[in-house]
Kinemage of the C-alpha trace (Angstrom):
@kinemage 1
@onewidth
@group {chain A} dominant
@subgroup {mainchain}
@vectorlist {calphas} color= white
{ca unk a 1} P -14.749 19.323 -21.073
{ca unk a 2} L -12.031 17.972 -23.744
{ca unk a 3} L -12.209 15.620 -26.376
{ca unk a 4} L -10.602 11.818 -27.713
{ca unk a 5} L -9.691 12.160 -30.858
{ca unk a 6} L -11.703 8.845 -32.650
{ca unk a 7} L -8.628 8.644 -35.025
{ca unk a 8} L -5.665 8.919 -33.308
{ca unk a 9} L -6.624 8.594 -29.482
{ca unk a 10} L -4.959 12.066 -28.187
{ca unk a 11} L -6.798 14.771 -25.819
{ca unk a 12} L -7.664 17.901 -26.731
{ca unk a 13} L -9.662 20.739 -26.052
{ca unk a 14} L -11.913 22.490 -28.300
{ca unk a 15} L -15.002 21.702 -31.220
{ca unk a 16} L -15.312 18.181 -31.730
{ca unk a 17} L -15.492 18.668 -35.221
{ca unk a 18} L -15.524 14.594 -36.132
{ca unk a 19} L -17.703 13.327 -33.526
{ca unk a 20} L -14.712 12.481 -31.273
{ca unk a 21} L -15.538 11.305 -27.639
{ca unk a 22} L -16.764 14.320 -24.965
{ca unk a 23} L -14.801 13.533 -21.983
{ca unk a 24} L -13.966 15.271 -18.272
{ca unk a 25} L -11.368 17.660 -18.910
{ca unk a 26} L -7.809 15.875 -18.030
{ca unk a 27} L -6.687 16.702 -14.619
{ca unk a 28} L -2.642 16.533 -15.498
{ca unk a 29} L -0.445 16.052 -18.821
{ca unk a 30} L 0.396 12.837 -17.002
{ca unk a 31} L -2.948 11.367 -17.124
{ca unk a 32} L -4.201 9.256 -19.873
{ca unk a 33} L -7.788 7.888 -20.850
{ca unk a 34} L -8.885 3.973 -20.333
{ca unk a 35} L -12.048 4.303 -22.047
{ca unk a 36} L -14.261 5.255 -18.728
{ca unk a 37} L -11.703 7.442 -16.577
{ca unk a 38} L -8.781 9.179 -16.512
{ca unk a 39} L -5.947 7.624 -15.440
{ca unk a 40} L -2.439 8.593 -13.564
{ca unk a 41} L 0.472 6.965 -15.806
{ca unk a 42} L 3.048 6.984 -12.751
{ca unk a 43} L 5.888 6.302 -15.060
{ca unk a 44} L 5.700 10.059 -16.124
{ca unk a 45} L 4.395 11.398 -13.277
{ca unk a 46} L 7.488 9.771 -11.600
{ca unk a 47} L 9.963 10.857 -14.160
{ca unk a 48} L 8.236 14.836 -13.735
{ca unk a 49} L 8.845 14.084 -10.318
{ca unk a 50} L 12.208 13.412 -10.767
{ca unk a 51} L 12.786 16.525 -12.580
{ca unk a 52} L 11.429 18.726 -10.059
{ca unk a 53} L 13.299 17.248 -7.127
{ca unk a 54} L 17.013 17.461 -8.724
{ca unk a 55} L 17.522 21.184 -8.314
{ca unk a 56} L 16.336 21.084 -4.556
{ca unk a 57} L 18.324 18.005 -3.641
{ca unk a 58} L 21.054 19.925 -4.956
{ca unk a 59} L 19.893 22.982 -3.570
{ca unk a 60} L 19.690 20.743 0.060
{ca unk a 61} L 23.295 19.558 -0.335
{ca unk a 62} L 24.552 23.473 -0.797
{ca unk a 63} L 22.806 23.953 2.571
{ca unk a 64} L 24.524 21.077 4.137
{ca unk a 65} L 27.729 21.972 3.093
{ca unk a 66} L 27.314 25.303 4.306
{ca unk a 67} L 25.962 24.138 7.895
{ca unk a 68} L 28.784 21.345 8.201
{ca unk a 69} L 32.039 24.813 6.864
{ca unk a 70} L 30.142 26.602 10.093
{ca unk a 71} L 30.039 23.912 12.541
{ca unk a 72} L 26.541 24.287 12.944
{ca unk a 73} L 23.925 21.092 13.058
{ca unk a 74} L 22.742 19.756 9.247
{ca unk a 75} L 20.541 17.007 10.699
{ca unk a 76} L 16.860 18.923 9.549
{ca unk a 77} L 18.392 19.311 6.261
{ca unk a 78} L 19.373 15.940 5.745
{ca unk a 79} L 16.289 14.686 6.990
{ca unk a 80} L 14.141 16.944 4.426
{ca unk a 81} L 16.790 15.091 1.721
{ca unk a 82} L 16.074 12.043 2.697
{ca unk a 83} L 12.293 13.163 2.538
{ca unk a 84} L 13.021 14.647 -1.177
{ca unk a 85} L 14.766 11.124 -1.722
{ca unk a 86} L 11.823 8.858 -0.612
{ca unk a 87} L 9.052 10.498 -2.357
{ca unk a 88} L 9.341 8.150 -5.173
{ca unk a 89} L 9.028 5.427 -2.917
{ca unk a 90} L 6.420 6.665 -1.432
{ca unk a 91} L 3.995 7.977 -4.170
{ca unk a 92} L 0.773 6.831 -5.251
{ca unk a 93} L -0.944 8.121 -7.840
{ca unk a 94} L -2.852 11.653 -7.861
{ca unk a 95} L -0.977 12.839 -4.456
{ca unk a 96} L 2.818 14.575 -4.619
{ca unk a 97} L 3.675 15.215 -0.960
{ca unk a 98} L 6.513 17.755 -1.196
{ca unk a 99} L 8.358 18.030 2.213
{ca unk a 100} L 8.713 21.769 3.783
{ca unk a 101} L 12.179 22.851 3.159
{ca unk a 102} L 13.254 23.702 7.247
{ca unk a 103} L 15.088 27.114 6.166
């Protein structure tokens, strides 16, 4: 269980020392309260997202590179990029679907 602060709205964890409102703990920084639930705010979880997915698009592109200087057949790698790319297309709130790197 966590706590809204009364005053200023924020979560937290802990004694509720001013009568602040018991609530479910939050399942994710990217969730916020509505009064009754807790909800996803897909803008951040979108923008975390984001932030995970740069270092293994580049890390995807390395691997392509590589394939293509051998002569050998990139296609499962760009398909798990394109994956990586559409994921913020695709996503709906509470589920991250993170495609299996084929390496």
């Amino acid at each position: 269980m966590g706590y809204i602060s009364a005053e200023h709205g924020f979560y937290y964890e802990g004694d509720p020392a001013f009568g602040d409102l018991e609530v479910p703990q939050r399942p994710h920084h990217t969730y916020e309260w509505n009064g009754e639930a807790w909800l996803q705010n897909v803008d951040l979880a979108l923008i975390e997202i984001r932030e995970e997915r740069k270092p293994l698009l580049e890390e995807a592109d390395h691997k392509i590179n590589l394939l293509e200087d051998q002569g050998l057949d990139s296609t499962e790698v760009r398909q798990y990029r394109q994956a990586l790319r559409d994921m913020t297309k695709n996503f709906t709130a509470g589920t991250v679907n993170w495609p299996t790197k084929p390496w």
